[in-house]
C-alpha positions in Angstrom: -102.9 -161.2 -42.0 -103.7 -158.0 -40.3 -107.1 -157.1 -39.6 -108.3 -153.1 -39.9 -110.9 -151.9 -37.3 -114.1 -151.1 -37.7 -113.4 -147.5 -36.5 -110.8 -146.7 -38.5 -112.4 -147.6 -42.0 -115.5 -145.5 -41.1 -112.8 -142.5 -40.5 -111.4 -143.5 -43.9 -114.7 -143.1 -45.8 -115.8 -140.1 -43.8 -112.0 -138.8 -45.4 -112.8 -139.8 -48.6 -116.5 -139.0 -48.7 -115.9 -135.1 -47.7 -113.0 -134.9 -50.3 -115.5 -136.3 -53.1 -118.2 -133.6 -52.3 -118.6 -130.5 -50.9 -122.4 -129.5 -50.2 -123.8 -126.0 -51.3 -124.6 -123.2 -48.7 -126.7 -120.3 -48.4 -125.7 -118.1 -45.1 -128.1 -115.0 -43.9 -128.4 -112.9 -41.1 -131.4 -113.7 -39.5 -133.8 -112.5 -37.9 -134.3 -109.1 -39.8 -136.8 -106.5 -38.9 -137.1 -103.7 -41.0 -139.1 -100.1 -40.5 -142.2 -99.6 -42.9 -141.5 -97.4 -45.7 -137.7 -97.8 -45.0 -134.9 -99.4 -46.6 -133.7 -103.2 -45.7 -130.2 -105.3 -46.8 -130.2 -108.5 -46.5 -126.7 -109.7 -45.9 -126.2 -112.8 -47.7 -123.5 -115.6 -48.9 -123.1 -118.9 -50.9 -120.8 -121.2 -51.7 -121.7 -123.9 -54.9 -121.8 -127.5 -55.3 -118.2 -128.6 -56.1 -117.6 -130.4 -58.9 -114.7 -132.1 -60.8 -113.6 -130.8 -64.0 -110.6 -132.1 -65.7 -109.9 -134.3 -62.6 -109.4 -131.3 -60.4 -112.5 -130.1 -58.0 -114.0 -126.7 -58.1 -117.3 -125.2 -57.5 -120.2 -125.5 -59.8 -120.5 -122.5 -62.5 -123.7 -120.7 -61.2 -125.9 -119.5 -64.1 -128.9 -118.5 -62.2 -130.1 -116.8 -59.3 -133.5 -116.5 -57.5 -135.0 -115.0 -54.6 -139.1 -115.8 -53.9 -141.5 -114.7 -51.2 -143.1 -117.5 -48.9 -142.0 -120.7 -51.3 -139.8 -124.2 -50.5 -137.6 -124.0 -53.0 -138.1 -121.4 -55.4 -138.5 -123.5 -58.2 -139.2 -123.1 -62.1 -142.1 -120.5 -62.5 -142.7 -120.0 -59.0 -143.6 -116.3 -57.8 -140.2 -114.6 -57.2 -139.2 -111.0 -56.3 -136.0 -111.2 -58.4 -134.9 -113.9 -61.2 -131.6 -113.3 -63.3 -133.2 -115.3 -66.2 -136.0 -113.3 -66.9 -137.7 -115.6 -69.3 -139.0 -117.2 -66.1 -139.6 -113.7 -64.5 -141.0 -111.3 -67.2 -140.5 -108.3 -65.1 -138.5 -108.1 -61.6 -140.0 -106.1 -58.8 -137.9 -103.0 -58.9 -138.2 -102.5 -55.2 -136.2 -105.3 -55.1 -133.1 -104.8 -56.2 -130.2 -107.8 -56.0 -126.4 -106.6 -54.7 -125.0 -109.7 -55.6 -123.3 -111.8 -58.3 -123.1 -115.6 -59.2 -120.3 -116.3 -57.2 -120.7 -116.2 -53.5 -122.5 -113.2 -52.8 -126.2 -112.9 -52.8 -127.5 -109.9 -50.9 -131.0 -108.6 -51.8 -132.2 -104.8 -51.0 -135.5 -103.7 -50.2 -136.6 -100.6 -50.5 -139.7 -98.7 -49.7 -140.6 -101.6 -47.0 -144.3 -102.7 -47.5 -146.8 -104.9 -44.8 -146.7 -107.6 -47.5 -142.9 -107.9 -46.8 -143.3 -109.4 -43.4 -142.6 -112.7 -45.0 -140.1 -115.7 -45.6 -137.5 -114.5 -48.4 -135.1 -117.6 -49.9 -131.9 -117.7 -52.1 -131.9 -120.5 -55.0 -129.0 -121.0 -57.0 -128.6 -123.2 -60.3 -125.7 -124.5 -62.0 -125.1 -126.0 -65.1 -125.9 -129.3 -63.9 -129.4 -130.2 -62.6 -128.4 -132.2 -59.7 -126.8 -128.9 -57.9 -129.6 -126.6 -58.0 -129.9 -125.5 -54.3 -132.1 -123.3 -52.2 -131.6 -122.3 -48.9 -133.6 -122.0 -45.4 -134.4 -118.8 -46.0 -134.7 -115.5 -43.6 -137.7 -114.1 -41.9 -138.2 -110.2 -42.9 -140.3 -108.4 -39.6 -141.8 -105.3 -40.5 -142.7 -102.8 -38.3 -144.2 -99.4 -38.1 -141.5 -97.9 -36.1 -144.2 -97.6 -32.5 -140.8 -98.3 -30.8 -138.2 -95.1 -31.7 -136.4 -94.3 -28.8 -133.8 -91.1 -28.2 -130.5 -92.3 -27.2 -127.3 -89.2 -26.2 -123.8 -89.7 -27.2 -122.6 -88.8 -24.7 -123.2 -90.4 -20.4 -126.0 -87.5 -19.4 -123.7 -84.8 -18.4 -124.8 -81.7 -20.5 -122.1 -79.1 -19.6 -121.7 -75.0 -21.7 -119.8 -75.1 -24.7 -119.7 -78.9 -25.4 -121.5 -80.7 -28.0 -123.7 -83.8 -27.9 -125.7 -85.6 -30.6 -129.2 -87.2 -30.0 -129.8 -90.2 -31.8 -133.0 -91.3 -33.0 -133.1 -95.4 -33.1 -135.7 -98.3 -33.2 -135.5 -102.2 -32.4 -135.8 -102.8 -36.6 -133.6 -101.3 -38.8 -134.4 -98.5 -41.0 -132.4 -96.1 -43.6 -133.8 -93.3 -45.8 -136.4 -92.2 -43.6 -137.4 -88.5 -42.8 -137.3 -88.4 -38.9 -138.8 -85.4 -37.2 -137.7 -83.9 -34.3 -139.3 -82.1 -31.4 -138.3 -79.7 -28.2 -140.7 -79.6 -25.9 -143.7 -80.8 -28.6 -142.2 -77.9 -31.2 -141.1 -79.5 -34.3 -137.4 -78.7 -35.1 -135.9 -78.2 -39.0 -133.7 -80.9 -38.9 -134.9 -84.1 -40.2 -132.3 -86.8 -39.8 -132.1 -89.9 -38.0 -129.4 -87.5 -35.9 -129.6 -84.2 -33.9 -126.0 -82.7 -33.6 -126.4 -79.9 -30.7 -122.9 -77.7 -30.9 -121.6 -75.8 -28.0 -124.7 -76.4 -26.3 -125.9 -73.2 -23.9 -129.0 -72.8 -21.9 -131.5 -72.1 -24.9 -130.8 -76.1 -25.8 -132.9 -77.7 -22.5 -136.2 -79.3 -23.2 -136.9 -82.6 -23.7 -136.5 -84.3 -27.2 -138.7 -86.7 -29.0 -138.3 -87.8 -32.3 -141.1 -90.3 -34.7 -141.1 -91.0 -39.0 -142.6 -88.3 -40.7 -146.4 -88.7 -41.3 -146.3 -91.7 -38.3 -147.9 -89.8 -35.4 -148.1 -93.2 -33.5 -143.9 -93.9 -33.9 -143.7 -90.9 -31.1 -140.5 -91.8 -29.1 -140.4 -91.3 -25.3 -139.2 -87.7 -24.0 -135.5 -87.8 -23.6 -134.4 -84.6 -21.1 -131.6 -82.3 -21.8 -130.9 -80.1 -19.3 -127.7 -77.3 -19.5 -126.7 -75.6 -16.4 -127.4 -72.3 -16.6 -124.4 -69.6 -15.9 -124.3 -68.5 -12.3 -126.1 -64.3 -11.5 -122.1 -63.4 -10.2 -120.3 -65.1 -13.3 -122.5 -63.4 -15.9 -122.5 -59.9 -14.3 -118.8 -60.5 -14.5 -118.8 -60.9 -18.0 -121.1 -58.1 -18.5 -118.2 -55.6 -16.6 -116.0 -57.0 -18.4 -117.3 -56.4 -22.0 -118.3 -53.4 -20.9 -114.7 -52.0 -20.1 -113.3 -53.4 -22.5 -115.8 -51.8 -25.2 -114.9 -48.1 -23.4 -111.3 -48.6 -23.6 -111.1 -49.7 -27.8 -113.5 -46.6 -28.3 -111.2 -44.5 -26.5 -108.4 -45.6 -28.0 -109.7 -45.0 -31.5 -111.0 -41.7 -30.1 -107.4 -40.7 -29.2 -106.0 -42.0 -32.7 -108.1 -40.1 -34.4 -107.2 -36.8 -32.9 -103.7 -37.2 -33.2 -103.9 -38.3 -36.7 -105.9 -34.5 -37.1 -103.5 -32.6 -35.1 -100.7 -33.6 -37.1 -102.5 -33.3 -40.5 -103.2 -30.0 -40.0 -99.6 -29.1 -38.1 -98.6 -30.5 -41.9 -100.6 -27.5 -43.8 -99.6 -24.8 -41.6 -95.9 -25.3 -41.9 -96.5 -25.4 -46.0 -98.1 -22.2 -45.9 -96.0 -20.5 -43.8 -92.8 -22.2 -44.6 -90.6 -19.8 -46.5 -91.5 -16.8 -44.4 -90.1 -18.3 -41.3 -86.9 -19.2 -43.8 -86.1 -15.9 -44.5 -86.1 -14.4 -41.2 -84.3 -16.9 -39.6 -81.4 -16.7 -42.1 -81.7 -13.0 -42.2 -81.5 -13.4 -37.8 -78.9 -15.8 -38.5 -76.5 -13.4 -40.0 -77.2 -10.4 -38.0 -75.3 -13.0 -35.0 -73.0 -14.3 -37.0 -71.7 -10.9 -37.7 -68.2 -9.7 -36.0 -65.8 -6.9 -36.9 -62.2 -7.2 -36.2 -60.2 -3.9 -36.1 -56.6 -3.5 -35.2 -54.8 -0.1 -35.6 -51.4 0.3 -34.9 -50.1 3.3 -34.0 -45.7 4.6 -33.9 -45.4 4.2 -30.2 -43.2 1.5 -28.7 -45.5 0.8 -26.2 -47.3 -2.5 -26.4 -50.6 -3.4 -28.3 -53.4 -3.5 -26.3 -57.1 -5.1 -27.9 -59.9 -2.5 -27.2 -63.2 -4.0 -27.1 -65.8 -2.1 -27.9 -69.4 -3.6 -27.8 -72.6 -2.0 -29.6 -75.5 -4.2 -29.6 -74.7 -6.9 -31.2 -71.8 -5.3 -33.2 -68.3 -6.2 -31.3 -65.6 -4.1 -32.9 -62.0 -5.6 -31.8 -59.1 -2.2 -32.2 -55.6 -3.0 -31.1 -53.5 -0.2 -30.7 -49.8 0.3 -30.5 -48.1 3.3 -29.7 -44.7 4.0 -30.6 
C-alpha cells in the first residue's frame, strides 16, 4: 500500500482550495495628496467574489457600489459620499462624482477639494449574495494648500535667442483646474495656466518667475531665474547697417521703376498725337529718293552708245546716245 506524504496532500488542498474560491479585491493608488480647491481622481480597481453558476465559476454579479468617508466597511446606512442605490443614500454629494461601473472599475473624482477631505475614502461592493459583500483598505486623501508650488524649465538652464522654453508650475500634491498666476520680477503676467510657454525667447524675457493659486498669497513658489544673453554692441550695429542698406536700395529701386514706368507712358502720348504727321513726311521723303529717270536717246550715227549721266540734286537723268 503506498503511503502519500504529508507535504504533498497539503499542496493538493492548497490546488483545490484556490480553484474553489477566488477572494474579492479592491486596488488603489495610495497615498494621494490633492491641492485645496482643485480637482483629485482616484484611480481604482476590483475584481468580485467568484462564484459557480451552472457548474462553471465566474465572478459575482455586482449590484451595488459605495464609497464612505472615515468608516470600516461602509455598511448599510452608513454616511457615504456616493451610493448607486440611492434608497440608502437620498442624495449623493455631487462633488463627488463616481468614473466607474460594476465591473472592475471603481474610480471616484473629487472636485473642488475641501479641508474635510483630508480623510480615509473606501470602495464597498455588493453582489447578489450576502456572503460576498466586500470593502476594501481604503486610500488616505492629503490635502494641501498648495504652500509648496515650485517652477520647474523644460528645458537644462541654457536660455539661448530665438529658442523657446516652457516654465512649469508644479506642487508635491496633485492638482487640475486651478487658476495659477504668474509673475516676472513680482509683476503679474496674463497667462493663467499651470504652464508658461516663452517662444523665441529675446532679452525682454529675463527676470525671475514665480508662480502661486489664484487668491492663495501664501502658495508663492520660489523665484526661478531666466536669464537670455543679450546680442553683442558689434553684432547689433551690424544688423542695424544692414537693414539700413537694404531699406535704401528697395526705395531706390522702386524710385527708378517708377520713373521709367512715366517716361514711357508719356513717350506713348506724344507718338499718338504726333503720329500721322511724321507719316506723311516720311513717305512724301521716301519718294523724293526713290525717284530715278532713265533716258536713252539714240541718235543715226554708227558710232557706239555711250550713257551720259547727268546728276541734279537728287534727280539722276541716265541719256545714251548713239550716233550714226
Amino acid at each position: 500500500m503506498a503511503v502519500v506524504e504529508p507535504k504533498v496532500v497539503c499542496c493538493c488542498l492548497l490546488l483545490l482550495t484556490g480553484a474553489v474560491s477566488q477572494g474579492p479585491r479592491v486596488d488603489y493608488r495610495d497615498p494621494a495628496c490633492a491641492v485645496r480647491g482643485s480637482t483629485l481622481t482616484i484611480l481604482c480597481s476590483f475584481t468580485p467574489q467568484s462564484v459557480v453558476e451552472d457548474g462553471k465559476r465566474v465572478l459575482a454579479e455586482i449590484v451595488r457600489v459605495v464609497w464612505c468617508q472615515n468608516h470600516q466597511i461602509c455598511h448599510l446606512t452608513t454616511p457615504s459620499v456616493y451610493d448607486s442605490e440611492l434608497r440608502y443614500a437620498r442624495v449623493n454629494d455631487p462633488r463627488y462624482r463616481y468614473l466607474g461601473d460594476k465591473k472592475g472599475n471603481c474610480t471616484l473624482q473629487i472636485t473642488g477639494v475641501q479641508r474635510g477631505d483630508n480623510a480615509t475614502f473606501r470602495f464597498r461592493m455588493e453582489a447578489k449574495e450576502t456572503k460576498n459583500h466586500f470593502t476594501g483598505r481604503g486610500v488616505t486623501v492629503r490635502v494641501s494648500d498648495g504652500a509648496q508650488m515650485e517652477v520647474h524649465s523644460s528645458t537644462d538652464g541654457q536660455f539661448k535667442r530665438g529658442e523657446a522654453v516652457t516654465l512649469n508650475c508644479t506642487t508635491k500634491c496633485t492638482f487640475h483646474q486651478l487658476e495659477v498666476t504668474w509673475l516676472r520680477d513680482g509683476h503679474a503676467l496674463k497667462h493663467t495656466g499651470p504652464s508658461l510657454h516663452l517662444a523665441a525667447l529675446t532679452a525682454m524675457d529675463s527676470g525671475n518667475y514665480t508662480c502661486r493659486l489664484k487668491n492663495n498669497v501664501g502658495s508663492l513658489s520660489k523665484a526661478f531665474s531666466v536669464l537670455v544673453e543679450a546680442e553683442e554692441e558689434g553684432s547689433v550695429q551690424v544688423s542695424l547697417i544692414v537693414g539700413v542698406v537694404s531699406a535704401v536700395l528697395m526705395l531706390l529701386c522702386f524710385v527708378i521703376l517708377v520713373l521709367v514706368i512715366i517716361r514711357q507712358k508719356n513717350q506713348s502720348a506724344v507718338r499718338g498725337e504726333a503720329g500721322p504727321k511724321y507719316n506723311q513726311a516720311e513717305g512724301a521723303q521716301q519718294q523724293v529718293e526713290d525717284v530715278t529717270y532713265a533716258h536713252i536717246q539714240f541718235r543715226a550715227s554708227g558710232s557706239q552708245a555711250r550713257p551720259v549721266e547727268v546728276e541734279d540734286d537728287s534727280i539722276i537723268y541716265i541719256s545714251v546716245v548713239a550716233r550714226g
